[in-house]
C-alpha positions as CSV (number, residue, x, y, z in Angstrom):
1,X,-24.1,30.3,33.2
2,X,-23.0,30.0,29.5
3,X,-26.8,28.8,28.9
4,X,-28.0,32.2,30.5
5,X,-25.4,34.5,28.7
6,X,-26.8,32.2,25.1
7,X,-30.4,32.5,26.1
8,X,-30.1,36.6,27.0
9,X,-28.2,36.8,23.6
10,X,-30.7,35.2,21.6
11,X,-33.5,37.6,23.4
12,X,-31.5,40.3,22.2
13,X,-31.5,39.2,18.4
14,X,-34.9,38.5,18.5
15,X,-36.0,42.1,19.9
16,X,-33.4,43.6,17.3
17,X,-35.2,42.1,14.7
18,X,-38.1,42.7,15.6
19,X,-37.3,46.4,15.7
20,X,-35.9,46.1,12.3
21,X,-39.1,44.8,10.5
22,X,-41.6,48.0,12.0
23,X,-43.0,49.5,9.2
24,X,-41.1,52.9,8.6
25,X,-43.7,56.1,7.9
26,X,-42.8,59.8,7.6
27,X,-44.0,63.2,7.3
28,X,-42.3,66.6,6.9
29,X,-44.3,69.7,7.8
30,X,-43.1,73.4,6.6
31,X,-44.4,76.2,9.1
32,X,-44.1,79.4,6.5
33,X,-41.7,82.3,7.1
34,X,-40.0,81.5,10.8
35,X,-36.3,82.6,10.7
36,X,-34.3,80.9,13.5
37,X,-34.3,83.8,16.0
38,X,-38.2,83.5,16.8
39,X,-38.3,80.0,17.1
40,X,-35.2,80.3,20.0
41,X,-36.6,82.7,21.6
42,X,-40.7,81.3,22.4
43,X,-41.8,79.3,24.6
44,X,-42.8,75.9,22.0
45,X,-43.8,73.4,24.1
46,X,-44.3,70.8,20.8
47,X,-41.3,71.6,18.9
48,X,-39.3,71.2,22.3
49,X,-40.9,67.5,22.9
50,X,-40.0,66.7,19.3
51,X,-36.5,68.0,19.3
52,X,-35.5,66.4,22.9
53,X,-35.9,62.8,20.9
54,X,-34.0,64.0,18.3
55,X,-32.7,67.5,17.9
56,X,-33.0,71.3,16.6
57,X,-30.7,72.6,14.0
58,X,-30.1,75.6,13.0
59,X,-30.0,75.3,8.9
60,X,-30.0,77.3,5.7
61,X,-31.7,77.7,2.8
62,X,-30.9,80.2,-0.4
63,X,-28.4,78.0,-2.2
64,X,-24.8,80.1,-3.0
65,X,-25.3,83.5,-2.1
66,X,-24.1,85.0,-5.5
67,X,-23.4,81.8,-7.4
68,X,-25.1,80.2,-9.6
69,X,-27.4,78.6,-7.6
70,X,-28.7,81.4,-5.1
71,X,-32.0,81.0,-5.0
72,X,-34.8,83.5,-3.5
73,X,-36.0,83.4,-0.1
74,X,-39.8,83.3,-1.2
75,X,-42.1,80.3,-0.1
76,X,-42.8,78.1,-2.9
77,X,-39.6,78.4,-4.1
78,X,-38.6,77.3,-0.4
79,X,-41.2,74.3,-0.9
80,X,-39.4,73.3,-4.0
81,X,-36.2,72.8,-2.7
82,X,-37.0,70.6,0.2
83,X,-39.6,68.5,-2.1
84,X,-36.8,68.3,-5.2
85,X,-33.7,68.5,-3.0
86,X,-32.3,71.3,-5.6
87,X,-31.8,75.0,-5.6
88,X,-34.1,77.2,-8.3
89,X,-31.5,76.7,-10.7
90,X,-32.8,73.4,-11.1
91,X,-36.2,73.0,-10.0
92,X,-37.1,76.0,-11.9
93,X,-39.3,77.7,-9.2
94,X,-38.4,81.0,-8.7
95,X,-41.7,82.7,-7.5
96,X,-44.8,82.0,-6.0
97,X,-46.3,82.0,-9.4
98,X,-45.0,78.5,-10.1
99,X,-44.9,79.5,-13.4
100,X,-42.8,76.7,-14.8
101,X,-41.2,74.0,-12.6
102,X,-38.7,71.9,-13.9
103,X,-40.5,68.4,-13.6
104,X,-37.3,66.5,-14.4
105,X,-35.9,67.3,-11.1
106,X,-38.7,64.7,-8.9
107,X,-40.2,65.3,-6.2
108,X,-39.3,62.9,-2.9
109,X,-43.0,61.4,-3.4
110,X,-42.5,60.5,-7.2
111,X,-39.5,58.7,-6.1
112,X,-41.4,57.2,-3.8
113,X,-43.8,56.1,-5.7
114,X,-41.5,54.9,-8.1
115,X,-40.0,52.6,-5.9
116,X,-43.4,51.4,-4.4
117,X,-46.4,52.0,-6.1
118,X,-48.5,50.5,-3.7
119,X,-47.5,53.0,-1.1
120,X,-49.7,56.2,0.3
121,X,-48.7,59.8,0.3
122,X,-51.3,62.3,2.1
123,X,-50.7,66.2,1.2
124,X,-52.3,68.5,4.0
125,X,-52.3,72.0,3.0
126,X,-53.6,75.8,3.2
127,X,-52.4,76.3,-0.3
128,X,-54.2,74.7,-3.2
129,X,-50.8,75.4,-5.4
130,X,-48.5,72.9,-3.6
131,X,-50.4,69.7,-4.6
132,X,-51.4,70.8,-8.3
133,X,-48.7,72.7,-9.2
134,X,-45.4,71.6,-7.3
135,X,-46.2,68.3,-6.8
136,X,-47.8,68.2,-10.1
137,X,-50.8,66.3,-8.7
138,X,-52.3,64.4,-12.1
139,X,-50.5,66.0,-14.7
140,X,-48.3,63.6,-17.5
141,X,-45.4,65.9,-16.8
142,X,-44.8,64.0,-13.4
143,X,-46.2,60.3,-14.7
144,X,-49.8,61.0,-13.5
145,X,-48.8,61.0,-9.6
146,X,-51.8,61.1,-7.6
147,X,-52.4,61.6,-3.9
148,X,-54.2,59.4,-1.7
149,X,-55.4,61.7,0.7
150,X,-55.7,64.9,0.8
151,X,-56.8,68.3,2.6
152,X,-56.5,71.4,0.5
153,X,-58.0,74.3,-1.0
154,X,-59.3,75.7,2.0
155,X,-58.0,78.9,1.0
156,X,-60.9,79.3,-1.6
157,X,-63.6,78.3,0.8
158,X,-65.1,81.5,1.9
159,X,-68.0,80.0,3.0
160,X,-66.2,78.1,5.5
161,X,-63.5,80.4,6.1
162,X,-64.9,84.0,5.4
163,X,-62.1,86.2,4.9
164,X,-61.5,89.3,7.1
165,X,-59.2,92.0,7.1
166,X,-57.1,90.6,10.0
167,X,-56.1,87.0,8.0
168,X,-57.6,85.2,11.0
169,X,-59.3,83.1,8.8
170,X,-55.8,81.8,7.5
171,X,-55.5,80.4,11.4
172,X,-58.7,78.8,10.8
173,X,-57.2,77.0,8.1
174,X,-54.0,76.1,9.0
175,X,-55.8,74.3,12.4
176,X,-58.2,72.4,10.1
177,X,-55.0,71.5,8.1
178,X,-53.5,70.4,10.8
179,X,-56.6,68.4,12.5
180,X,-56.8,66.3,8.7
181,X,-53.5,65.7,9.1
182,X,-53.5,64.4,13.0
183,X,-56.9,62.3,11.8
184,X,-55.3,60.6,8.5
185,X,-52.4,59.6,10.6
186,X,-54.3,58.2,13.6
187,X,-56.7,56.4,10.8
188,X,-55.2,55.7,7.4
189,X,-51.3,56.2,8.8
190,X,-50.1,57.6,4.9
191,X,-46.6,56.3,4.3
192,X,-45.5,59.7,3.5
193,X,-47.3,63.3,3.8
194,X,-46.6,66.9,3.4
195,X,-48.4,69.2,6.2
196,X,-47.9,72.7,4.8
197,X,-49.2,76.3,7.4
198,X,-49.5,79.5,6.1
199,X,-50.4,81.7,9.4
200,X,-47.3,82.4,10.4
201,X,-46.0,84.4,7.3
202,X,-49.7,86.1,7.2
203,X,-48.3,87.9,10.4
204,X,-45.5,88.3,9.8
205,X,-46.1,90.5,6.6
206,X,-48.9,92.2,8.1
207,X,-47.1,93.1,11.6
208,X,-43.3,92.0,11.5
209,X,-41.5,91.2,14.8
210,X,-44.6,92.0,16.7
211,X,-46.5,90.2,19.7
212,X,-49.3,89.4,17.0
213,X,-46.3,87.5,15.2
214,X,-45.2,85.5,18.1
215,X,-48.3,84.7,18.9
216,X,-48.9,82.8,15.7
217,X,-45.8,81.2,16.1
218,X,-47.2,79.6,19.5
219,X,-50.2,79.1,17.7
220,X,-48.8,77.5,15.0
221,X,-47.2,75.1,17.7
222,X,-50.1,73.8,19.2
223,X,-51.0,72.5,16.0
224,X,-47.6,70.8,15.4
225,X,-48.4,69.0,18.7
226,X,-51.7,68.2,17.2
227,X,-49.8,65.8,14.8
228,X,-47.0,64.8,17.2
229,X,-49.7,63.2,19.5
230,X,-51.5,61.7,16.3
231,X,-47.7,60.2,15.3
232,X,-47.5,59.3,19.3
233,X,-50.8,57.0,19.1
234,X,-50.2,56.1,16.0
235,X,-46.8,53.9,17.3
236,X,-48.0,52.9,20.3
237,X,-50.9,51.0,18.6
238,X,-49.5,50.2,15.3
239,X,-46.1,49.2,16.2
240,X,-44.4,51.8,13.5
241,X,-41.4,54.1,13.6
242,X,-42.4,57.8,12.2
243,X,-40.1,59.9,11.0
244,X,-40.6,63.8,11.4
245,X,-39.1,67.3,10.0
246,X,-40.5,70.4,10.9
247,X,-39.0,73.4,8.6
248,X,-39.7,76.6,7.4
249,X,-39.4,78.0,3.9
250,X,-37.8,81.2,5.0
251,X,-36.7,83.6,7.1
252,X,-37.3,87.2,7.5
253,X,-36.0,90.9,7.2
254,X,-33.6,92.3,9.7
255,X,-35.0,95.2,9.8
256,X,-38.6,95.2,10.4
257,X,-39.7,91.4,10.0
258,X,-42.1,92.2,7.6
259,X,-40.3,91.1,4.4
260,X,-38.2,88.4,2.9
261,X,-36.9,87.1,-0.7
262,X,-33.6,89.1,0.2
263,X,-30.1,87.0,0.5
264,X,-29.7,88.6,4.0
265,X,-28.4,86.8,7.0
266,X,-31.8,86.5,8.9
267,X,-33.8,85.7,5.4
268,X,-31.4,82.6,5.2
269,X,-30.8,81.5,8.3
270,X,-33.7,78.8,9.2
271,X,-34.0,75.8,11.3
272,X,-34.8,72.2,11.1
273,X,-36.7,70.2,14.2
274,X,-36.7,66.0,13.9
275,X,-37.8,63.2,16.3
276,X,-34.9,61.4,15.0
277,X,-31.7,63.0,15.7
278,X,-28.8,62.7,12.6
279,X,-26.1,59.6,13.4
280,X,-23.5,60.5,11.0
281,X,-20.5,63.4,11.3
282,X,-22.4,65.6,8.7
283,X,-24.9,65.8,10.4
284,X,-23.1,66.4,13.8
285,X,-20.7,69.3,13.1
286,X,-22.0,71.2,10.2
287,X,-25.2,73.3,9.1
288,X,-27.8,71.3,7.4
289,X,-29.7,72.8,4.6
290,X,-33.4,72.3,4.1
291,X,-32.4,70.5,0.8
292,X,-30.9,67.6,2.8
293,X,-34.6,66.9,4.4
294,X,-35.0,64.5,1.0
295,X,-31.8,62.4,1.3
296,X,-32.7,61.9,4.7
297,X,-36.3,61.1,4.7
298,X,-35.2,58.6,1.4
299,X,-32.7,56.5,3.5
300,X,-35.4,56.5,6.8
301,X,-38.1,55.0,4.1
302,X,-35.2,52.8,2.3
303,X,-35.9,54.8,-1.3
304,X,-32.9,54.2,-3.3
305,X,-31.8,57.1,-5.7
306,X,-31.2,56.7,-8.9
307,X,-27.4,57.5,-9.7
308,X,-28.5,60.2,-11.9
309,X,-31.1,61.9,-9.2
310,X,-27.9,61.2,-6.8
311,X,-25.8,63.6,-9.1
312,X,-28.3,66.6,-9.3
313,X,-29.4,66.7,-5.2
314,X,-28.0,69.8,-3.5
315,X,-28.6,67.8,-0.3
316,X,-27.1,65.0,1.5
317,X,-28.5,62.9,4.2
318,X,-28.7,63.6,8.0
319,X,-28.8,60.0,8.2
320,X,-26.7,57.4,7.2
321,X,-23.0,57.4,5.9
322,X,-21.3,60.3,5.0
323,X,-17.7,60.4,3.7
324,X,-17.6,63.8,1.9
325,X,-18.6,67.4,2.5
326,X,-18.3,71.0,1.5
327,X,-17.4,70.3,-2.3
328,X,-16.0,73.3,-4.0
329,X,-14.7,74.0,-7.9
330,X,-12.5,76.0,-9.1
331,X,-11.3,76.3,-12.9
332,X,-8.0,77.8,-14.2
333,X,-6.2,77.2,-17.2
334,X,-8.0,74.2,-18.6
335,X,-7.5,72.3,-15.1
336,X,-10.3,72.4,-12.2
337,X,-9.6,72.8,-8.5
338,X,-12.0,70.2,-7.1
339,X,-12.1,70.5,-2.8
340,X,-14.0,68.9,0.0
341,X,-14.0,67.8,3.6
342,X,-13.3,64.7,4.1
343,X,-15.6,62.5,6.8
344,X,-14.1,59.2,6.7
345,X,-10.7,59.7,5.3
346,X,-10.1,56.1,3.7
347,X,-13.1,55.8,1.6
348,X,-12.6,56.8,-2.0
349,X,-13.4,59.3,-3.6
350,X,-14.7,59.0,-7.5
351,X,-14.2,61.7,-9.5
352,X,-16.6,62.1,-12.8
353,X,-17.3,65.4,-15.2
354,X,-19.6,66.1,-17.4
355,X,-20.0,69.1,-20.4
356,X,-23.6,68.5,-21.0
357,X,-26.5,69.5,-19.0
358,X,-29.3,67.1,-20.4
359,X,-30.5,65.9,-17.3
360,X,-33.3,69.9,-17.1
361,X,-34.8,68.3,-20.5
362,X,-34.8,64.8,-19.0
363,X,-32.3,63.1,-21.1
364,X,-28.7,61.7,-19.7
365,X,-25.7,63.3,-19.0
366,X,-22.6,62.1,-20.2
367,X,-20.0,61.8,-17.4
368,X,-16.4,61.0,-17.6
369,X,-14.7,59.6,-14.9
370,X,-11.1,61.6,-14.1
371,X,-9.8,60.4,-11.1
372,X,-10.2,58.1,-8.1
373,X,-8.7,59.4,-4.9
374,X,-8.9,59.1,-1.2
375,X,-11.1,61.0,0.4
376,X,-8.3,61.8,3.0
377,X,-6.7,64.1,-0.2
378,X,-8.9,66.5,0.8
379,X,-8.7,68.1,-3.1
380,X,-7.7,67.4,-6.5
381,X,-6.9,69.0,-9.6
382,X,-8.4,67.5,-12.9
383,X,-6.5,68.5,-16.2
384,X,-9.7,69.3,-18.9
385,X,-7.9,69.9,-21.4
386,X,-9.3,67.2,-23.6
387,X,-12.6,68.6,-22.6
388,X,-13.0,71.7,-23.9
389,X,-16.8,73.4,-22.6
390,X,-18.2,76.6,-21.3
391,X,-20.1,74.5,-18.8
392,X,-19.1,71.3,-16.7
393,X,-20.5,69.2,-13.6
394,X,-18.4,68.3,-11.6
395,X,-19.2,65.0,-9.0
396,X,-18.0,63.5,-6.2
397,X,-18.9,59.3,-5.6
398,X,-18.5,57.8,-2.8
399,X,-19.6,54.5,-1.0
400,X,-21.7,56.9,0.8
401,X,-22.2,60.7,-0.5
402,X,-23.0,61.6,-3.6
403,X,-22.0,65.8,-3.7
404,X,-21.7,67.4,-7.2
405,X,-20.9,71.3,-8.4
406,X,-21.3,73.4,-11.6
407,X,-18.8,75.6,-13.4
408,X,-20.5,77.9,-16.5
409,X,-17.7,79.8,-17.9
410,X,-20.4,81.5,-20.5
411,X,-19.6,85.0,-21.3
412,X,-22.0,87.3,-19.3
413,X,-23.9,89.7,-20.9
414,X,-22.6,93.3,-19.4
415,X,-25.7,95.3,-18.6
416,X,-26.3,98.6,-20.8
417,X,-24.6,101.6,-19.0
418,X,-27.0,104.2,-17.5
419,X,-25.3,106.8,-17.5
C-alpha cells in the first residue's frame, strides 16, 4: 500500500512539474470606450467564456479624482496607463495627440524585452499611433524597441478600407485587426501582444447609448472570441499557458453616452475580463484599476521589476502576493500621516521618502528609509523635519507590494479674478 501511496505521489510531482515548465505567453486587448454598464447588460458570449475561467471585474481608471494624479478619461491616455502602469502625471499622455510621452516611465514590453531580448512582442492595431508613438516603436528614446510582428495602419488604407460617412469601415478594420491577431497566435504564438479596437468608441460618439452602439459592442465580441479560440488551439497543440486581459480605455457620459474625458462616475467606472482569475486578497475584495494589468501580466511572464520601476507603478498585481493596500499621505507640521490596509498583517512594512523627483528625466531618486513597521500598524507617522521640501515620495516595501504616493506642497498659482 505504502508502494501505491509513493508511486501516486511521485505521479503527482512529475505532472506538477511538468505544468511548471509550459512556456508562459500573454496578450492584453483594449476594446475602446465601453463603461461597465454596457458590457453587464449584453448578451457577450466571448467575454462570458473567458471570464467563467477566470473572472470579470469591475475596475477604474482616471487616477485621484482631484489629486494630483487625475488623469483624463480619453483613449490614449487610457492606453498609456495600462502600457506604463502610471497615471498622466507620469507618463505624460494627456491627449490623443501624444504630444510628449514621458519615455522614462517603460512600457510592460521594454521591460520585457529588457529582461529577454530574445523574446517576441506582436502589436495588432486600428491605430497607427499606439506602436510609433506610445510604444515608441524604433525611436532612441525607448532603446530602439522594435516589434516583431505587427498589423497596423489600417486606418490610412482607403483603398482597402474606403471611408464612409457611417464609420463602418472602422468595423472593417478592427475585424482584420483582430483576424492578424488570431493568425500570429495560431502561427508565430508572440510571447506578448497588444490587440487594440476602435469601433466601439466610433459609435458610441456618433450615436451614444443607442442600439447602433450595442450592436458594436456584440460585434466587437465576436472578434474577441476570434482570438480566444486562436489562444484555445494554440494550448492544446503547443502545450502553453496564455494569459489574457480584455479592458477598455474609458467609459462614457451619463447623460447621453456620446462623450467622455470627464471625471464622472460612468466615464471612470470600467471593467477588466481575464482567463486567469486573481489568487491573492487584493485582488479578491477590492476594485482593480487598469494600471494593475502591468504588475500582473509581469509576474504571469516572470518579469522582474526594477526597484526603481517598482516605486513609480500606480498598479499592483492581481496575481501574486500582496501585503499592502490603499496607501494614503497626509502632511502636517513637518510630520506625514502615511496609511494603508494591511493584507497579511505580519509582513513588514518598509518605509522610504524621497525630496527629489529625478526619476521623469531618467536619473535616480534619492530615498531615505524612515521606518520599518508591521504591516498590521495599519499607519504611521514620519517626523520630516530634517527633510525640509515642497515635494516628497512617499513608499511603501514590502516582501510583496511595492505601493508609493506623492505630496507637492508647492504654492499654487491663484487664477486671475474675472470679475
Amino acid at each position: 500500500m505504502k508502494k501505491l501511496v509513493l508511486i501516486g505521489c511521485s505521479i503527482l510531482l512529475t505532472l506538477s512539474l511538468v505544468a511548471q515548465k509550459k512556456t508562459r505567453k500573454a496578450v492584453f486587448i483594449i476594446v475602446d470606450g465601453i463603461a461597465a454598464d454596457i458590457i453587464e447588460r449584453e448578451n457577450l458570449p466571448a467575454l462570458k467564456a473567458i471570464a467563467s475561467q477566470g473572472a470579470y471585474y469591475r475596475a477604474w481608471l482616471g487616477g485621484e479624482k482631484g489629486g494630483y494624479s487625475q488623469t483624463p478619461t480619453i483613449s490614449a491616455v487610457g492606453y498609456n496607463s495600462v502600457l506604463t502602469g502610471t497615471w498622466a502625471n507620469k507618463h505624460n499622455v494627456w491627449g490623443n495627440g501624444i504630444e510628449a510621452p514621458n519615455y522614462f516611465y517603460p512600457t510592460i514590453f521594454r521591460l520585457l524585452k529588457n529582461q529577454y531580448p530574445q523574446k517576441k512582442i506582436g502589436i495588432f492595431s486600428s491605430w497607427l499611433d499606439n506602436r510609433t508613438k506610445l510604444i515608441g516603436d524604433g525611436l532612441a528614446a525607448t532603446g530602439f524597441i522594435k516589434a516583431d510582428y505587427v498589423a497596423d495602419g489600417f486606418e490610412l488604407d482607403t483603398i482597402r478600407f474606403p471611408h464612409d460617412k457611417e464609420h463602418r469601415y472602422m468595423e472593417r478594420i478592427d475585424q482584420a485587426v483582430a483576424q492578424a491577431a488570431a493568425d500570429h497566435i495560431t502561427q508565430y504564438g508572440p510571447d506578448l501582444s497588444w490587440v487594440y479596437m476602435q469601433y466601439t468608441d466610433d459609435m458610441g460618439h456618433m450615436h451614444g447609448d443607442h442600439p447602433e452602439y450595442f450592436k458594436a459592442v456584440r460585434e466587437m465580441d465576436q472578434k474577441i472570441g476570434l482570438i480566444w479560440n486562436a489562444i484555445k488551439e494554440r494550448e492544446k497543440k503547443q502545450g502553453e499557458e496564455w494569459l489574457i486581459y480584455i479592458t477598455t480605455d474609458h467609459g462614457r457620459d451619463a447623460a447621453t453616452g456620446k462623450g467622455h474625458g470627464g471625471q464622472s462616475y460612468r466615464e471612470r467606472n470600467i471593467w477588466i475580463v481575464t482567463n486567469k482569475a486573481g489568487d491573492n486578497t487584493y485582488s479578491k475584495f477590492f476594485k482593480p484599476a487598469n494600471t494593475d494589468i502591468l504588475p500582473s501580466i509581469a509576474h504571469f511572464l516572470s518579469i522582474q521589476l526594477p526597484v526603481e520601476v517598482k516605486r513609480e507603478l500606480d498598479g499592483q498585481s492581481l496575481l501574486g502576493p500582496s501585503v499592502i493596500t490603499n496607501m494614503q499621505v497626509n502632511y502636517f507640521q513637518e510630520k506625514i500621516d502615511v496609511s494603508w490596509t494591511a493584507l497579511d498583517k505580519n509582513a513588514e512594512v518598509k518605509i522610504l521618502v524621497s525630496t527629489t523627483n529625478n526619476f521623469k528625466t531618467g536619473k535616480a531618486d534619492e530615498y531615505k528609509e524612515l521606518a520599518r513597521v508591521p504591516a498590521g500598524k495599519g499607519s504611521y507617522i514620519l517626523d520630516v523635519s530634517g527633510l525640509p521640501s515642497e515635494f516628497y515620495k512617499v513608499v511603501l516595501e514590502t516582501p510583496g507590494t511595492t505601493l508609493n504616493r506623492w505630496i507637492d506642497l508647492t504654492p499654487k498659482k491663484e487664477k486671475a479674478s474675472t470679475d
